[in-house]
C-alpha positions in Angstrom: 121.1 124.7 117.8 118.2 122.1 117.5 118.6 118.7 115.9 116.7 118.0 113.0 113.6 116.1 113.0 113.7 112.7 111.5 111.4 114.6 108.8 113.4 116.9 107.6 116.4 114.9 107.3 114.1 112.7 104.9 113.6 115.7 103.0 116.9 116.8 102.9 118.2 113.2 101.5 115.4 113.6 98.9 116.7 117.0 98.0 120.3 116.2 97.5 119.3 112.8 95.6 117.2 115.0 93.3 119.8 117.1 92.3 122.3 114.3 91.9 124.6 114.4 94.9 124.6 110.9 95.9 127.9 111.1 97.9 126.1 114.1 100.2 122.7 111.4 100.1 125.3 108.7 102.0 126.5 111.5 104.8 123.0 110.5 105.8 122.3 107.1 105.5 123.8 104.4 108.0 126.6 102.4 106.3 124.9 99.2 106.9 121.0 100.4 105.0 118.7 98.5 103.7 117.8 100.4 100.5 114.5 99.3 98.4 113.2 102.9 97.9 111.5 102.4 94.8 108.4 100.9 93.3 110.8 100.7 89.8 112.8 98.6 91.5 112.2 96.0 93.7 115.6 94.9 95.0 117.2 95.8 98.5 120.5 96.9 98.0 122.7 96.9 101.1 125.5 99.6 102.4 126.7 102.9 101.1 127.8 100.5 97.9 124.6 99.3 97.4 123.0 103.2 97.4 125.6 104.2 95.1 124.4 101.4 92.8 120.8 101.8 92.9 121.4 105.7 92.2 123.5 104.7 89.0 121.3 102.1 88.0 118.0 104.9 88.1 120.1 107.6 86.2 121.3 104.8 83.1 117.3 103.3 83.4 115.4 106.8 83.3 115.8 110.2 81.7 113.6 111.8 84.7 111.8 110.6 87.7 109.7 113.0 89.5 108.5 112.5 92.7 105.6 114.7 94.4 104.9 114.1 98.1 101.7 115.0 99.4 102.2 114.5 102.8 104.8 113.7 105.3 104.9 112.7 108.9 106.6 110.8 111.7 105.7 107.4 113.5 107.6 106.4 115.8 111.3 105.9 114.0 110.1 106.1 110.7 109.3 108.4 108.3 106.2 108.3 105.8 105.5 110.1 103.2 102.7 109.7 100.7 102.5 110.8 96.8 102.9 110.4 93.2 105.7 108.9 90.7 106.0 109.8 87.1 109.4 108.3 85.0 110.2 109.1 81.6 112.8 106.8 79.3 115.5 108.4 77.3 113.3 108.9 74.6 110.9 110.8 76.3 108.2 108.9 77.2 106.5 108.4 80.4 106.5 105.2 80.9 105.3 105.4 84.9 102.8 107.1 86.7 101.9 105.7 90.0 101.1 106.4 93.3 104.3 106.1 95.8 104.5 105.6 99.5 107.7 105.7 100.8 108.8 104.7 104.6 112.3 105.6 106.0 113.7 104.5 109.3 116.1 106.4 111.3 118.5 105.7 114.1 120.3 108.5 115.3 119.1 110.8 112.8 120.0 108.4 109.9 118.2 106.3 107.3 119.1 102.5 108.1 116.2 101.2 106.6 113.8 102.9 103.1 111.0 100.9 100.9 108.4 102.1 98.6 105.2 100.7 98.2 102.2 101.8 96.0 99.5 102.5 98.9 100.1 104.6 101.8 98.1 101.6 104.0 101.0 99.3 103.0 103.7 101.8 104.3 101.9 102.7 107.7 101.4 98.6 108.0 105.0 98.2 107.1 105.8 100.2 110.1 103.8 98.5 112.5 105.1 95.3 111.3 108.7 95.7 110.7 111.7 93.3 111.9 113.6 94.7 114.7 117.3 96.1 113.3 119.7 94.5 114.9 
């Protein structure tokens, strides 16, 4: 059986986030990430801990988040993807709607490193530019 592509891993950690399942999200993410996946947010949390956190902290902030990816592709290590965000509060209203670029990068077939940024130029540059992992 093939391995699966960086790519659809991404989308596969997207899916299980989506539909809650944050323990099945860390079966896929390195225990020492660096997790800043959101333009809601800007922190980096760190470690399955800090994912677990940051998934908490979305579901107690927001009723719903939708995310809509346009496109997806591979460079090099990384996965980026290109779209739109829309968050409602608990009463309802949308209170974001923003383009979202998101870049995840993968060692071994796992996420150690995700960030968002509003424009897709600012993802593809973060690639280029990134700190090696140690």
């Amino acid at each position: 059986m093939e391995a699966a592509s960086n790519g659809q891993v991404f989308q596969r950690v997207f899916e299980l986030y989506a539909t809650g399942r944050t323990a099945e999200v860390l079966d896929h993410v390195d225990e020492r990430v660096e997790w800043g996946p959101t333009v809601l947010d800007s922190a980096t949390y760190h470690g399955h801990a800090g994912v677990r956190t940051w998934a908490a902290s979305m579901r107690r902030a927001w009723k719903s988040i939708t995310v809509v990816y346009d496109d997806l592709h591979e460079i090099d290590d990384c996965v980026v993807t290109n779209g739109r965000i829309a968050a409602f509060d608990h009463g309802g209203e949308k209170v974001i709607d923003s383009p979202l670029a998101c870049v995840a990068e993968f060692r071994d077939r796992r996420v150690v490193r995700a960030c968002a940024f509003v424009s897709p130029d600012e993802a593809i540059a973060w690639v280029s530019d990134r700190p090696e992992r140690p």
